[in-house]
N, C-alpha and C positions, 0 to 999 in steps of 0.2 A: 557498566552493568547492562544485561539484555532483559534483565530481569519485567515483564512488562507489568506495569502497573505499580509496582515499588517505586517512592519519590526518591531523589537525592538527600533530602533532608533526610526520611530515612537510613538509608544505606551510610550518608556518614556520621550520623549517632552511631549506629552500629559498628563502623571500622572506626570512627575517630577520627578520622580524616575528610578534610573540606574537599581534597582533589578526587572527585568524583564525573565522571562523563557516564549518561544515560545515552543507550540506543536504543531506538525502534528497527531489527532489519526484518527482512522477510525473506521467504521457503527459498525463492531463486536465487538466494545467496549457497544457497545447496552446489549450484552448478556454476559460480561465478555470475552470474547476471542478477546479482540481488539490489535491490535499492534501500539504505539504512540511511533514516535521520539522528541525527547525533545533537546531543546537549551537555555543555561543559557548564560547569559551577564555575565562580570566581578566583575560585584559586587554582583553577589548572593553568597551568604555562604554556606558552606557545609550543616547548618542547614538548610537555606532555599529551597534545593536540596533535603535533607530528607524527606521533609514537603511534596514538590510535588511531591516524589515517594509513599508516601502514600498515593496519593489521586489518582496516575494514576493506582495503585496497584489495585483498583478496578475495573479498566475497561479493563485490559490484563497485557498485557507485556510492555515494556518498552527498548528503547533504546537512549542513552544523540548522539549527534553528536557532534564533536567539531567545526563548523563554520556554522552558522545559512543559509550562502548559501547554506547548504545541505539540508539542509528544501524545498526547492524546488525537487530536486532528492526525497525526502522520499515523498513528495505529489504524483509525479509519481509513485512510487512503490507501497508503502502500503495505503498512503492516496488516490487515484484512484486505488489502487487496487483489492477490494471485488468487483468493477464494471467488470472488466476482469474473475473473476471469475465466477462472475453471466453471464457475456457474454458466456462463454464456457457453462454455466449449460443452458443457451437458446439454443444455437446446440446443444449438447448431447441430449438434453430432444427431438429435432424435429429431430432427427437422431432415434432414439427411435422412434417416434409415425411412421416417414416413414417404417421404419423396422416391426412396426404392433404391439409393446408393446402399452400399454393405457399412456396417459400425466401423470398420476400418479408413473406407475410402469419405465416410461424413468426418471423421475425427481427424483425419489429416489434411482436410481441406480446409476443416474450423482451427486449426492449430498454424497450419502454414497461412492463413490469412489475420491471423493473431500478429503471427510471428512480422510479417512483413507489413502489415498497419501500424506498428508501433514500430518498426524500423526505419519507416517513409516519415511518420511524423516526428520522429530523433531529429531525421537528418533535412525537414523542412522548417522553415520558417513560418510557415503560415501556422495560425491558430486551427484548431480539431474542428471547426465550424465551416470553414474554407476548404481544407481537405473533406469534410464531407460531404458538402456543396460540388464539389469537383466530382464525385462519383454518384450523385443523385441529378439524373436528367427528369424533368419534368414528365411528368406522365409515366415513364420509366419504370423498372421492375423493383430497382432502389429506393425510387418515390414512393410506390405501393409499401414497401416494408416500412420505410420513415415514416409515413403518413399513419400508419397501421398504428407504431409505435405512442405518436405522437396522441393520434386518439385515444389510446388508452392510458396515457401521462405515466409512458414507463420513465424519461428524466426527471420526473416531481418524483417520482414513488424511488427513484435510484438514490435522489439527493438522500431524500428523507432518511434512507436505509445507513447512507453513511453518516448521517447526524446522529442516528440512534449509535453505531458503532463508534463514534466518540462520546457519547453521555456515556455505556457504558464502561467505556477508558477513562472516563471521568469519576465514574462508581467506584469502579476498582481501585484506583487511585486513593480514593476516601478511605474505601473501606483495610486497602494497607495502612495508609496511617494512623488510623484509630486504633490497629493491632500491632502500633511499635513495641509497647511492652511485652507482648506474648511472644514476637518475633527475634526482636532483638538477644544479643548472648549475653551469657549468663553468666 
């Protein structure tokens, strides 16, 4: 099911059936570069785990968790999360036009620097604190915007945003299973 916020208990009152697997994917499964956390019930088989890795093999990547309450947590991360990144590539892009670059040449610079920081840290070993470190020189132009950041506790206020986006994963969650009978077929 992608269904988000419907539990498995749900959905297998409704089919009858225990074999149930719950995704979380998101939008860049559109283009092949999506990332979908997956949750199997007890009774799906190794087989039928195979089955739907090969179906989610084409829309990205793939991660199982093992307790379907994490499906809320992954809704906060990656399933809302292309909107946090599109939110950052709206500042950048109007940080750009103020600065006197064109809406085009701010948007492909915030997009191609998207693209290739999440590339480099794919393909590094180091933790996002090390790689940041590595690009913030002391005194530096970097440092002014980290420090900028920092003073105004945009990482307390970023956390915060994704806690609120799993309590409401959490909400939703409730408030489908309260509605099994209205939901459920008839």
């Amino acid at each position: 099911s992608v269904a988000a916020g419907i539990r498995s208990d749900s959905i297998a009152t409704w089919l009858g059936t225990q074999r149930i697997v719950r995704s979380m994917p998101n939008t860049p499964a559109l283009v092949g570069k999506g990332m979908t956390a997956l949750f199997a019930r007890a009774a799906v088989s190794d087989q039928d785990k195979r089955t739907v890795e090969r179906v989610i093999a084409t829309t990205g990547e793939m991660l199982w968790v093992d307790s379907e309450a994490h499906l809320d947590a992954v809704t906060a991360l990656s399933g809302s999360g292309p909107a946090y990144v599109f939110f950052f590539l709206e500042a950048m892009t109007q940080a750009g036009i103020e600065m006197g670059l064109t809406r085009e040449q701010s948007y492909r610079l915030a997009v191609g620097t998207f693209a290739g920081a999440s590339e480099l840290a794919r393909a590094s070993q180091d933790p996002p604190e090390v790689l940041r470190q590595r690009v913030t020189s002391k005194g530096g132009t970097t440092y002014a915007a980290i420090t900028s950041m920092e003073q105004d506790d945009i990482k307390a206020l970023f956390v915060k945003a994704l806690h609120a986006a799993r309590d409401r994963a959490q909400a939703l969650g409730e408030e489908f299973a309260g509605d099994d009978a209205k939901m459920g077929p008839t």
